[in-house]
SEFI-693917 format. One record per residue: x, y, z of N, C-alpha, C, O in turn. Coordinates in steps of 0.1 Angstrom, whole numbers, padded with zeros to 4 digits, always signed. Layout:
! SEFI-693917
XYZXYZXYZXYZ...
This chain:
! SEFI-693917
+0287+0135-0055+0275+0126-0054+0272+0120-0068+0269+0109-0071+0273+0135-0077+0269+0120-0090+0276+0114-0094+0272+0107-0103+0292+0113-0093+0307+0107-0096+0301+0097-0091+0297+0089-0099+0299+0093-0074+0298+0080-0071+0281+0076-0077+0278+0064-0079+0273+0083-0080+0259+0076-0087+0267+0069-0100+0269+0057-0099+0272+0076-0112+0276+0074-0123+0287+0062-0123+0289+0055-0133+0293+0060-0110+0301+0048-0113+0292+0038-0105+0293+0026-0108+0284+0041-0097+0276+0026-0091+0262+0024-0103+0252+0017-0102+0266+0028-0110+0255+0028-0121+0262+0022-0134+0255+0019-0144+0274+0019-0133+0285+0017-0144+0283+0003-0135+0274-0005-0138+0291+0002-0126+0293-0013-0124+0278-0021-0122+0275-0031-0129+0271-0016-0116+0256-0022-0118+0256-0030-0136+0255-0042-0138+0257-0022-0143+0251-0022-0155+0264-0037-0163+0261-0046-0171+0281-0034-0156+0290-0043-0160+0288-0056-0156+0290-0066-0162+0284-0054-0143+0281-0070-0136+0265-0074-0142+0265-0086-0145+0253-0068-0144+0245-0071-0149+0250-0082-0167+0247-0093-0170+0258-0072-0174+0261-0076-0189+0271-0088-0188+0267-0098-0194+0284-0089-0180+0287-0099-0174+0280-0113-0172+0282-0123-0178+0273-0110-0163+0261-0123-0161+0256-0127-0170+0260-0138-0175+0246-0121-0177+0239-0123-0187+0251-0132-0199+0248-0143-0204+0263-0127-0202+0268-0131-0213+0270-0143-0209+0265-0150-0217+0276-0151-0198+0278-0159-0193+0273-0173-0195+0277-0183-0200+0257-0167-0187+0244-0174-0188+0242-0177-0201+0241-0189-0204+0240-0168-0211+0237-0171-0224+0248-0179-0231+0245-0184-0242+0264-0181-0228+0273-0190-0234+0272-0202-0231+0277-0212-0237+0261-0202-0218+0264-0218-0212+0248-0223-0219+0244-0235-0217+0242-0216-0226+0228-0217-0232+0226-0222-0248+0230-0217-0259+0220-0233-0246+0218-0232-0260+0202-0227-0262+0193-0232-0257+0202-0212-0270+0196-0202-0268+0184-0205-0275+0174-0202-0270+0185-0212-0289+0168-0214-0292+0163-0228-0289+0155-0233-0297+0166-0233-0279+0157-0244-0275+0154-0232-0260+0142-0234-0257+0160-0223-0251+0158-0217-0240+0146-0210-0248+0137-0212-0240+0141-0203-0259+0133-0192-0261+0121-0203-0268+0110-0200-0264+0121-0216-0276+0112-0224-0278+0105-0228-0266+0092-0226-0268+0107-0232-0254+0108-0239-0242+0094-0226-0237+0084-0229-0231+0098-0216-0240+0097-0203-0228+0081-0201-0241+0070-0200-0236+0084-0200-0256+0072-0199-0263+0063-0210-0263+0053-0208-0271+0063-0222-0256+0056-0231-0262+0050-0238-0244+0047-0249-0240+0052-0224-0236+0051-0230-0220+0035-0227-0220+0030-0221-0228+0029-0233-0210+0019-0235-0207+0011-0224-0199+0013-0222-0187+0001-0217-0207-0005-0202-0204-0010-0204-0192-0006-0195-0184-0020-0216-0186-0030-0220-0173-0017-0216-0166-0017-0204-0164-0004-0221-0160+0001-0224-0151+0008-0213-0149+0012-0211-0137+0012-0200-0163+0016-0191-0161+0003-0181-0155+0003-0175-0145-0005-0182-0161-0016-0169-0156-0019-0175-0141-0027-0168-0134-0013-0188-0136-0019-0186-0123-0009-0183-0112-0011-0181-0100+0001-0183-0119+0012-0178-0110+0014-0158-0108+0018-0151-0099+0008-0157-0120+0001-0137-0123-0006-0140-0109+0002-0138-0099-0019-0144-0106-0032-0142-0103-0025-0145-0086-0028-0139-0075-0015-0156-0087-0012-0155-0067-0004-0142-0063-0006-0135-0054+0004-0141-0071+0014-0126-0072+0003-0114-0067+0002-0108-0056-0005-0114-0077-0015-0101-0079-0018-0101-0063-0014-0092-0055-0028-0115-0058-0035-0117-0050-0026-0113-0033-0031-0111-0023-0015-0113-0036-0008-0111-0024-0003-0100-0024+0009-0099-0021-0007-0091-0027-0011-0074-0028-0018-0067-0017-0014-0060-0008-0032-0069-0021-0040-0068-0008-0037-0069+0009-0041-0061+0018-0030-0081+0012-0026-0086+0025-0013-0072+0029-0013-0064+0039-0005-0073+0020+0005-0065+0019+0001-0054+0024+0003-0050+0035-0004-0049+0016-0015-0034+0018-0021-0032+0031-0019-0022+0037-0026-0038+0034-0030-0043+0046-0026-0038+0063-0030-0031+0072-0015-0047+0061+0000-0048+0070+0003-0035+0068+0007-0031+0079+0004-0028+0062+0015-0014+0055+0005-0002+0061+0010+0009+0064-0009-0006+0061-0020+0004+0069-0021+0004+0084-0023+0014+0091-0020-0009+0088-0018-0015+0104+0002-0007+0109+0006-0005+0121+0005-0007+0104+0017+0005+0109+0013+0012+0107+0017+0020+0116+0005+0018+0101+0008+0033+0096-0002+0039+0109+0000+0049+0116-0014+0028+0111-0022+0033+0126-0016+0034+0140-0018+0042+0149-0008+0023+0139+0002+0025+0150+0003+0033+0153-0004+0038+0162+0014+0041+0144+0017+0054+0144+0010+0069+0144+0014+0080+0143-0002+0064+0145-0011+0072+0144-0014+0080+0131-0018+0091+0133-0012+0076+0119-0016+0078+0108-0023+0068+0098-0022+0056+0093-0034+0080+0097-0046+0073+0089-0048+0074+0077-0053+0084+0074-0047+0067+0069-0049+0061+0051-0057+0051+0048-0060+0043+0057-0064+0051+0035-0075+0039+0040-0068+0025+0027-0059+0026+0019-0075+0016+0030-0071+0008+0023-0067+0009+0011-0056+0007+0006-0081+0014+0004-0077+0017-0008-0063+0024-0011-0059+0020-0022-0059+0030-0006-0048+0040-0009-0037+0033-0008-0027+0037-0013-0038+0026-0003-0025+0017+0010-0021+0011-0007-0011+0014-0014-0034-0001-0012-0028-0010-0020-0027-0004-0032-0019-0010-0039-0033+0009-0038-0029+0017-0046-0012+0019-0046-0004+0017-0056-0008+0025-0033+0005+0024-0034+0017+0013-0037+0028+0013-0041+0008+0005-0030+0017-0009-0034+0018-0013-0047+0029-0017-0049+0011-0012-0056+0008-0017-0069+0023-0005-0075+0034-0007-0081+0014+0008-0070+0027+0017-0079+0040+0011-0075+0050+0009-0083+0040+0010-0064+0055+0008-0060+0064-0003-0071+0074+0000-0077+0058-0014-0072+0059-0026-0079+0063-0019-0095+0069-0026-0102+0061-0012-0098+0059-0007-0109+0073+0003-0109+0082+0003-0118+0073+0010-0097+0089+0014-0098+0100+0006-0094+0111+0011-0096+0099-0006-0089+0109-0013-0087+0114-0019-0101+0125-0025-0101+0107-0018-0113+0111-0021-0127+0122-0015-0131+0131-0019-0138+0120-0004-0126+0128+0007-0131+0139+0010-0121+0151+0011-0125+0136+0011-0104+0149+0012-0099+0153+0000-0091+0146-0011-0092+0164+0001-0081+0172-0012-0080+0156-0022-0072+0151-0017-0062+0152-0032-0076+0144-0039-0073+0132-0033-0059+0124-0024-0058+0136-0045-0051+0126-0039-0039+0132-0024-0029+0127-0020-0019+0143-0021-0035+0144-0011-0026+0139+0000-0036+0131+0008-0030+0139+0003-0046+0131+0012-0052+0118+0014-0048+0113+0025-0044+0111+0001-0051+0097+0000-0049+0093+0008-0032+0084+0016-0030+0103+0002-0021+0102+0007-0008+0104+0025-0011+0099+0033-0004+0114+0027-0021+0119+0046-0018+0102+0055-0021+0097+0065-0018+0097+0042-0032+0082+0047-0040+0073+0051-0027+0068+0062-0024+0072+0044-0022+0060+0044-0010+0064+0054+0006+0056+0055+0015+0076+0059+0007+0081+0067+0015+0076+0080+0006+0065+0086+0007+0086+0080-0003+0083+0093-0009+0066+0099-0010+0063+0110-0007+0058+0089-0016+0045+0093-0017+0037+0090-0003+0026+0092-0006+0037+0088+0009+0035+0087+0020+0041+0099+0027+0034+0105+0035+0052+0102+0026+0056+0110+0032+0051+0124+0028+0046+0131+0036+0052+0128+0010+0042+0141+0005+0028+0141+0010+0024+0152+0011+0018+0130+0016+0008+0130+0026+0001+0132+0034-0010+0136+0037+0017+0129+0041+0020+0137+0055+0030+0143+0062+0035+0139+0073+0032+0153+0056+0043+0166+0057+0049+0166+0068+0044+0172+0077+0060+0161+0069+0067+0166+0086+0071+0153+0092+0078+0152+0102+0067+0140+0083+0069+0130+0086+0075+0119+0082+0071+0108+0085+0087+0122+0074+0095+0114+0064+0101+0111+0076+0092+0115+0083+0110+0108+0083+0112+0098+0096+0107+0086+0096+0112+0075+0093+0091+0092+0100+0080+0079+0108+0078+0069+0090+0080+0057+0087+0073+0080+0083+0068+0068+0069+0080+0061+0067+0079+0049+0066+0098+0066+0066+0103+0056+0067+0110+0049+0072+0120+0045+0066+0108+0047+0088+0108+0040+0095+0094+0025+0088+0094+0016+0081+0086+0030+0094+0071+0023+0090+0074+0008+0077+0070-0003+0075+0085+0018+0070+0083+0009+0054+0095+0001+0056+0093-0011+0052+0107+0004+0061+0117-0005+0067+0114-0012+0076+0120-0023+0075+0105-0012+0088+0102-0021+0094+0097-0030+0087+0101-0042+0088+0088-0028+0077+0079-0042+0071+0085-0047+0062+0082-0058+0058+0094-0040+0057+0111-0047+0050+0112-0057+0058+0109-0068+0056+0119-0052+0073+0124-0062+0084+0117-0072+0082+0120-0083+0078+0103-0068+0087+0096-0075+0092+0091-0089+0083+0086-0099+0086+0096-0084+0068+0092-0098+0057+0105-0103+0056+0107-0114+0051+0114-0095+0060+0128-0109+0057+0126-0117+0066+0124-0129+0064+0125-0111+0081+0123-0125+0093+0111-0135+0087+0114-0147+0085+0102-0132+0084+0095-0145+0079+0096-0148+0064+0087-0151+0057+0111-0146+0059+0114-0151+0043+0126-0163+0056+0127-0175+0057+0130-0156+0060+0143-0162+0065+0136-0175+0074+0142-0186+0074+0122-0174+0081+0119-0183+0089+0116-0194+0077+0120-0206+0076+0108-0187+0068+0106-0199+0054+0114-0203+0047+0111-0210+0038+0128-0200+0048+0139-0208+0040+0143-0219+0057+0150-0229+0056+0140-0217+0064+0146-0225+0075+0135-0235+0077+0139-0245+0081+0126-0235+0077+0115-0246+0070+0118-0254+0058+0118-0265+0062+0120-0252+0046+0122-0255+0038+0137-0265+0039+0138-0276+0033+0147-0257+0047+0160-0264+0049+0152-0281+0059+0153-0292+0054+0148-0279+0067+0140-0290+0075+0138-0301+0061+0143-0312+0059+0129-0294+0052+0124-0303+0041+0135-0310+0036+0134-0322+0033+0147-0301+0033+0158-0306+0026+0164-0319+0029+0167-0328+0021+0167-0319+0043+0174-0325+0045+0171-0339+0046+0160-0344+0050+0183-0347+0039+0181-0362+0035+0181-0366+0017+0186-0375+0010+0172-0349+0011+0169-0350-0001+0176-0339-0012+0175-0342-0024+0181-0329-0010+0188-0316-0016+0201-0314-0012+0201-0315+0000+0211-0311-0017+0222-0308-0011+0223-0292-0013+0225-0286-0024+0221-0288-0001+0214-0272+0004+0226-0265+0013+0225-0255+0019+0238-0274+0011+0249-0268+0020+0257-0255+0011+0261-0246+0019+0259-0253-0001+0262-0239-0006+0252-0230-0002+0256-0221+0005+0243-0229-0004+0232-0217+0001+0232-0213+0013+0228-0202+0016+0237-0224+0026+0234-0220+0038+0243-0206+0046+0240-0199+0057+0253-0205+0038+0259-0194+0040+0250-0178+0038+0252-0167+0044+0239-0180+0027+0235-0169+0024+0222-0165+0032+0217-0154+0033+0217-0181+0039+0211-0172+0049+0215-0169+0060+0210-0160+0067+0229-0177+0066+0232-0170+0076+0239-0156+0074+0240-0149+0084+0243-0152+0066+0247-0143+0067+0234-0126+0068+0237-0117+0076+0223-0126+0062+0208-0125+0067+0207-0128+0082+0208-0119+0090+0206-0141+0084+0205-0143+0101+0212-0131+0107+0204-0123+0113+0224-0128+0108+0233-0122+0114+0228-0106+0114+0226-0098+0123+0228-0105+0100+0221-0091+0096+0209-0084+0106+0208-0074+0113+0202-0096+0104+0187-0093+0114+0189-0093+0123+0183-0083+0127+0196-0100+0132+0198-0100+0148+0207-0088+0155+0206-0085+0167+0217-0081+0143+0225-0070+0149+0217-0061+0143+0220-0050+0146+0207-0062+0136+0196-0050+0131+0185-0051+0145+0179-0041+0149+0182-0063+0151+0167-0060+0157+0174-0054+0170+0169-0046+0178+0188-0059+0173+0191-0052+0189+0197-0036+0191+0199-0028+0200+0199-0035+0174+0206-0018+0177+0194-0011+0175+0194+0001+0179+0183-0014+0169+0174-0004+0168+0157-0008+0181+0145-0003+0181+0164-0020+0188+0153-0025+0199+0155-0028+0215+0147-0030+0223+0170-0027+0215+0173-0025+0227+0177-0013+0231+0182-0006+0222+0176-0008+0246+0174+0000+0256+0190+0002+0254+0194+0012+0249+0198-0006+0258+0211-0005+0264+0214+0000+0253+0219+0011+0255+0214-0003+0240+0219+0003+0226+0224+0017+0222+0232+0022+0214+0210+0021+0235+0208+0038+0229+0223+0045+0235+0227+0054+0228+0230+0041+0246+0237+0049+0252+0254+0048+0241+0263+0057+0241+0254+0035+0235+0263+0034+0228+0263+0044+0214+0273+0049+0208+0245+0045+0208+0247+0052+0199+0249+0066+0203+0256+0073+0196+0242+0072+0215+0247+0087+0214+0262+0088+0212+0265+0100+0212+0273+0079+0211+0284+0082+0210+0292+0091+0194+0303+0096+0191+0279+0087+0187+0280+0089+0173+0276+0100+0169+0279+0105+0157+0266+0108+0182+0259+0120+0177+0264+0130+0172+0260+0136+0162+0279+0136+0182+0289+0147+0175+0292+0142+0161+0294+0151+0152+0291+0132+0158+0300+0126+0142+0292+0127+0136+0296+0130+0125+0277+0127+0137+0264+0124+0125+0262+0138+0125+0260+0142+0114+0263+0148+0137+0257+0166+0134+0271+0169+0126+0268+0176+0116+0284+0167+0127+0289+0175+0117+0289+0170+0102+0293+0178+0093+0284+0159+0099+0280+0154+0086+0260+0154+0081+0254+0147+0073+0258+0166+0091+0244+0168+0094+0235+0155+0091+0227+0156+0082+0235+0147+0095+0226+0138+0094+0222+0133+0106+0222+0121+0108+0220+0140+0114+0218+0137+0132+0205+0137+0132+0199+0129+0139+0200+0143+0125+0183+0148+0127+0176+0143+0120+0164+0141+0125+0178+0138+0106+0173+0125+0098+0174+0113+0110+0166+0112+0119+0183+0107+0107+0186+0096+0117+0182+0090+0127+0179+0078+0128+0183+0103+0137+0177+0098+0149+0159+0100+0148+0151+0094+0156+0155+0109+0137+0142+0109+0139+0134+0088+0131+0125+0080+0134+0145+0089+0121+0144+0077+0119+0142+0062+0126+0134+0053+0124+0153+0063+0137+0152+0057+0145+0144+0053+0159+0142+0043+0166+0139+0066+0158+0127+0068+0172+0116+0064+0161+0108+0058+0167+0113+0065+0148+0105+0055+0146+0100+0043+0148+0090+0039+0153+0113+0036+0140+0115+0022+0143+0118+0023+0159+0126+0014+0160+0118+0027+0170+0120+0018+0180+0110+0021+0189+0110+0017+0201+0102+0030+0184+0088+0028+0193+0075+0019+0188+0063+0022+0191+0078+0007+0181+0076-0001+0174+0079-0015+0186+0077-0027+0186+0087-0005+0198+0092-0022+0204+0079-0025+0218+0080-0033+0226+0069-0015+0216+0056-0012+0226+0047-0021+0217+0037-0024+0224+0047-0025+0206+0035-0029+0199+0043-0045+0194+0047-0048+0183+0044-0052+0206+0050-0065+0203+0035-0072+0194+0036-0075+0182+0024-0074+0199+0015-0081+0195+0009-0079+0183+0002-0088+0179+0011-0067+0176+0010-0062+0163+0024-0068+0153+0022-0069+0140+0032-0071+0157+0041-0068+0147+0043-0085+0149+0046-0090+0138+0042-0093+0157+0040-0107+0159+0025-0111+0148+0028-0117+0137+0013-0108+0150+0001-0106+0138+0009-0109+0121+0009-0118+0113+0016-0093+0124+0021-0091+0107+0031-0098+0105+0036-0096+0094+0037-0107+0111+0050-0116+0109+0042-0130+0104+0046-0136+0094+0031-0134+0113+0026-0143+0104+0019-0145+0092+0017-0155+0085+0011-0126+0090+0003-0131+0082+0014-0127+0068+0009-0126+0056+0031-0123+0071+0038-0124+0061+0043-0136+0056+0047-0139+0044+0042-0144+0067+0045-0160+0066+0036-0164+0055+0041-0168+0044+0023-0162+0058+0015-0171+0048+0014-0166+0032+0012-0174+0023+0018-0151+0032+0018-0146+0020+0031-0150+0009+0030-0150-0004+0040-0152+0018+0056-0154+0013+0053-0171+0007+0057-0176-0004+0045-0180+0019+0042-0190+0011+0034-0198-0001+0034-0208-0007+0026-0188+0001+0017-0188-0011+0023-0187-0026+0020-0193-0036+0034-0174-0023+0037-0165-0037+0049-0178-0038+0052-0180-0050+0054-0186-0029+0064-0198-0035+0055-0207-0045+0061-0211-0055+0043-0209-0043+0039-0213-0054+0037-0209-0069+0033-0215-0078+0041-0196-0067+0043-0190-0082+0051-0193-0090+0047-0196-0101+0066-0196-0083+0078-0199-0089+0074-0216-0091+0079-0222-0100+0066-0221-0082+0063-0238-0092+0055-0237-0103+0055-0245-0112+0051-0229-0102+0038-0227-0116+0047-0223-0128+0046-0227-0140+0056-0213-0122+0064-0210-0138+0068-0225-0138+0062-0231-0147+0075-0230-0134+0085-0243-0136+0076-0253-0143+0079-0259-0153+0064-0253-0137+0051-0265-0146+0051-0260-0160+0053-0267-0170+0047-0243-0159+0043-0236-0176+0053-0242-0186+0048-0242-0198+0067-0247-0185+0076-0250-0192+0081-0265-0189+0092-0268-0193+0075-0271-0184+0076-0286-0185+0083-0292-0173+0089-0302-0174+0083-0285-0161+0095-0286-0155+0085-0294-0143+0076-0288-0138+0090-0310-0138+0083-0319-0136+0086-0324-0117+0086-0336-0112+0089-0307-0106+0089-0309-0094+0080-0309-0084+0071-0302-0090+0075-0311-0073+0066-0314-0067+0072-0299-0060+0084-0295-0063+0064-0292-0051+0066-0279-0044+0076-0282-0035+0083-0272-0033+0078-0291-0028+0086-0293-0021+0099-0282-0020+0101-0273-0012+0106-0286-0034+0120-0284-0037+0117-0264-0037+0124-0256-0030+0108-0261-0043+0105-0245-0046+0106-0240-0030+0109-0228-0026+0103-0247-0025+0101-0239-0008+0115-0242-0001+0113-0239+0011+0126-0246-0001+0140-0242-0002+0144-0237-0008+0155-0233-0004+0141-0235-0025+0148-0223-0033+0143-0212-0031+0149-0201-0031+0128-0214-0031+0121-0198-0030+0121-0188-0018+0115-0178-0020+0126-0191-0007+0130-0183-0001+0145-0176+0000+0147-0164+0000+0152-0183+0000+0167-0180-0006+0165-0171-0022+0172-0161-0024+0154-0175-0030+0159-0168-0037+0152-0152-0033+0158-0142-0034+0142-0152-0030+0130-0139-0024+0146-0126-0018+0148-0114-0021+0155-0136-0008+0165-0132-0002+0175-0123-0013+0177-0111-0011+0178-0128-0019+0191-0128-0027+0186-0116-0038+0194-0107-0040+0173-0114-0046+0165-0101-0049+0168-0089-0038+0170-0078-0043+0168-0090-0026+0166-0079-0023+0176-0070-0022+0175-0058-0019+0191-0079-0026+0199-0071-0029+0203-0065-0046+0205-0073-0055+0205-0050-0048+0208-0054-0058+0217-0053-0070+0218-0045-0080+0223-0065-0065+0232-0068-0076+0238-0062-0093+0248-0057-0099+0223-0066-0096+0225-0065-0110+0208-0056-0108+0202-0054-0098+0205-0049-0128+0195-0042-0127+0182-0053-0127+0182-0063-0135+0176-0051-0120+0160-0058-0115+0164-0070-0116+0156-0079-0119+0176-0073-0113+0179-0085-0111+0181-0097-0117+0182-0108-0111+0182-0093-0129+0188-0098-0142+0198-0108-0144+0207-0105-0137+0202-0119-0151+0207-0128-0148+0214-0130-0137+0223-0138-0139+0213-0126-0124+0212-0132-0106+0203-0141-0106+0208-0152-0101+0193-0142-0108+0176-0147-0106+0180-0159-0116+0180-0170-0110+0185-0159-0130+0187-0172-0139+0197-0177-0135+0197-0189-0136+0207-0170-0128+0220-0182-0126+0213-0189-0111+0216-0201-0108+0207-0181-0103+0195-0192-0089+0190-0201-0097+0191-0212-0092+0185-0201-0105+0175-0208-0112+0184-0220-0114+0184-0229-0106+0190-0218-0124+0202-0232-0126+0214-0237-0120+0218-0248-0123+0218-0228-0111+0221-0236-0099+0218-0249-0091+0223-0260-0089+0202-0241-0086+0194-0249-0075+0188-0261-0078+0188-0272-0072+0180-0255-0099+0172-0268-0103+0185-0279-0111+0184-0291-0114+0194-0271-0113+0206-0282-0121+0213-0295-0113+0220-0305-0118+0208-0289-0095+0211-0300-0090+0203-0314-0087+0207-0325-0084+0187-0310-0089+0176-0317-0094+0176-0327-0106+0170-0338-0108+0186-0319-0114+0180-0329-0130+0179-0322-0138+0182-0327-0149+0176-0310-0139+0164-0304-0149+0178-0295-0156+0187-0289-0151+0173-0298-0167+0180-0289-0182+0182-0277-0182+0172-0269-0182+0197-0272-0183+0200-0257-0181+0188-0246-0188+0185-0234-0185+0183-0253-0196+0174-0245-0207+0160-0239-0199+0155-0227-0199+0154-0255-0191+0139-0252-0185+0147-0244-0173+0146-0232-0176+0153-0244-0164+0162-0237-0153+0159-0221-0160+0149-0215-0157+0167-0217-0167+0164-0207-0173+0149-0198-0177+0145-0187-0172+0143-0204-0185+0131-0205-0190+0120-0201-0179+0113-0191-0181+0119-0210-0166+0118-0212-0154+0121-0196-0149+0111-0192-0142+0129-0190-0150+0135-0182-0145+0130-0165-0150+0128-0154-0146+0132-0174-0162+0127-0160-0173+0111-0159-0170+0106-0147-0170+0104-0168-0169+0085-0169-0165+0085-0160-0153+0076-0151-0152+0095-0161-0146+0090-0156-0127+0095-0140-0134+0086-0132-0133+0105-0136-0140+0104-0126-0142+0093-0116-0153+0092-0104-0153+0088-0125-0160+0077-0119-0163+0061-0119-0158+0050-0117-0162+0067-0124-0146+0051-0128-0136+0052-0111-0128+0042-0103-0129+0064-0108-0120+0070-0095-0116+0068-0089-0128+0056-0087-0128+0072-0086-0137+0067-0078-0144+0054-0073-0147+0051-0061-0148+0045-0084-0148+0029-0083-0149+0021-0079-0134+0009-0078-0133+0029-0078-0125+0026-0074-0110+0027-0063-0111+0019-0056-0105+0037-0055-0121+0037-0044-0118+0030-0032-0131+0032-0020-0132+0020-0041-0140+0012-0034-0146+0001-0027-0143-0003-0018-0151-0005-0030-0132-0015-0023-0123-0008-0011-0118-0016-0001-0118+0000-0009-0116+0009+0001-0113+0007+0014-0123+0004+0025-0121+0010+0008-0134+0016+0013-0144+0001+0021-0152+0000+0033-0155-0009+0011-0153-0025+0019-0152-0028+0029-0147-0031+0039-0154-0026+0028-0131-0028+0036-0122-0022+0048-0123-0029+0057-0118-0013+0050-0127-0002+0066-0129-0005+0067-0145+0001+0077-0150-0011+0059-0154-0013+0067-0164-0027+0074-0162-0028+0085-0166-0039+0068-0156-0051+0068-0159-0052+0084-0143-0061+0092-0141-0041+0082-0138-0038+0093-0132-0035+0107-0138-0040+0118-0134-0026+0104-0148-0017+0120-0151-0028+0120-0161-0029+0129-0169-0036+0112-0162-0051+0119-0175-0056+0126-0170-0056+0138-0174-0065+0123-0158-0071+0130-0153-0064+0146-0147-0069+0158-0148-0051+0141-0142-0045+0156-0140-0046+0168-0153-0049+0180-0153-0043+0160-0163-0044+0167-0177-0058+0176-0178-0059+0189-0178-0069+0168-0179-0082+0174-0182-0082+0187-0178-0083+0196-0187-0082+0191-0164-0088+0204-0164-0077+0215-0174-0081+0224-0180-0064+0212-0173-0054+0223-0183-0064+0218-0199-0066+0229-0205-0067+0214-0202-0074+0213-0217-0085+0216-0214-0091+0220-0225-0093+0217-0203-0106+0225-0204-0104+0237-0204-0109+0245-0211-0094+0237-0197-0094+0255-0196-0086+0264-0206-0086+0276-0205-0079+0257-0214-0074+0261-0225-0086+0263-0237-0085+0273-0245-0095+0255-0239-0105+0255-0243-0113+0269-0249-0112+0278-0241-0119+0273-0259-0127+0290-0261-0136+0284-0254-0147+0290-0251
């Protein structure tokens, strides 16, 4: 097990430095870091403030499963965790880290129930790619006539496919008889009892159509909102598109993070960038720049996080120093 950690940790780290060298040969590097110092603070702090602001909603949604399920957390707690999570996705592979953050501490909560919390947290995984995926297929509508959007379309279909053999093996009836065929195979590699308790999470989720229809839209509006982030970085640095164009890159790219590639997603994100905007017009440099802003908008998403677990382990501290105390 750590043979294969230490080499998926190797190549992570090869394909990350790869990219990056790349990107920076095709860069002329101090007009990209001029561009990025001389960008415009309004348009970046308001791309922070929609990020931030689509927290709460999130939070939200993540409480409304959890009642489903018949577990009770109150808001507060819900977006507390969200924030931390964001904060560990810095550190491990993007949003699936952030997702292991909020099992793990949901699950210490409620003892007996690492299954259902994650189940709970994968569904609303699911449940935000279908409406990332419904927002890149909006966006393709926009395109057409104006973008040439035919390289990308591969990467949502291949997503599409993903989701459709994901929502029938874990939502249809007929499904179930095919997977008991696996159960001798999963008990002798013991993982029968994780698994399937996992699964009976997610698929008693298929009684609460009207709930999870709710959280599909109100992921819709949130997904489109935070597309306006990635225009704001592009404005902060001079970069002169109407939203239009961001609402076919920004969902394709929301997609393409969630795998991950490289560490937090590190020159993936800049070579999207100059791809998508290079077929626009816009200069490898602001593309970049562009690119480099969104990733310090995520980063500043995840300083609330970062508060919260220090202003935490303080208070854990106090009473050992009181009581050390004469």
């Amino acid at each position: 097990m750590k043979r294969r950690t230490a080499i998926r940790l190797a190549l992570t780290l090869l394909i990350t430095g790869g990219c990056l060298a790349y990107i920076l040969w095709q860069l002329d590097v101090r007009k990209t870091i001029d561009i990025v110092l001389h960008s415009q603070l309004g348009w970046f702090f308001g791309a922070i403030a929609i990020m931030i602001g689509g927290v709460p909603p999130m939070a939200w949604r993540w409480q409304r499963l959890l009642a489903a399920r018949g577990v009770s957390e109150s808001f507060r707690w819900c977006t507390r965790a969200y924030f931390v999570s964001y904060t560990a996705g810095q550190v491990l592979p993007s949003a699936v880290g952030g997702d292991a953050s909020r099992i793990f501490e949901s699950s210490r909560r409620h003892p007996g129930r690492l299954g259902d919390m994650s189940a709970i947290v994968i569904l609303e995984r699911a449940l935000g790619g279908v409406a990332t995926l419904t927002l890149a297929a909006i966006g393709f509508a926009l395109a057409i006539g104006r973008y040439d959007v035919g390289p990308y379309l591969w990467i949502e279909g291949v997503f599409v496919v993903g989701t459709i053999v994901l929502a029938v093996l874990f939502f249809s009836h007929r499904m179930r008889g095919v997977l008991r065929r696996f159960v001798p195979l999963l008990r002798r590699v013991k993982l029968e009892r994780p698994l399937r308790s996992f699964y009976e999470g997610v698929h008693v989720f298929r009684g609460h159509v009207r709930l999870m229809v709710w959280i599909f839209l109100l992921t819709l509006v949130v997904q489109a909102v935070r597309v306006l982030a990635i225009w704001m970085g592009g404005k902060a640095v001079g970069v002169e598109l109407s939203p239009r164009p961001y609402y076919v890159m920004g969902p394709l790219l929301f997609l393409v993070l969630l795998v991950p590639f490289t560490v937090n997603g590190i020159a993936v994100r800049e070579a999207f960038f100059v791809s998508f905007l290079g077929q626009l017009g816009v200069d490898k440099e602001k593309a970049v720049a562009t690119g480099f802003l969104f990733f310090v908008v995520t980063v500043a998403l995840a300083l609330p996080g970062a508060v919260i677990l220090a202003v935490e382990n303080l208070r854990r501290d106090r009473p050992e120093v009181a009581s050390r105390a004469p």
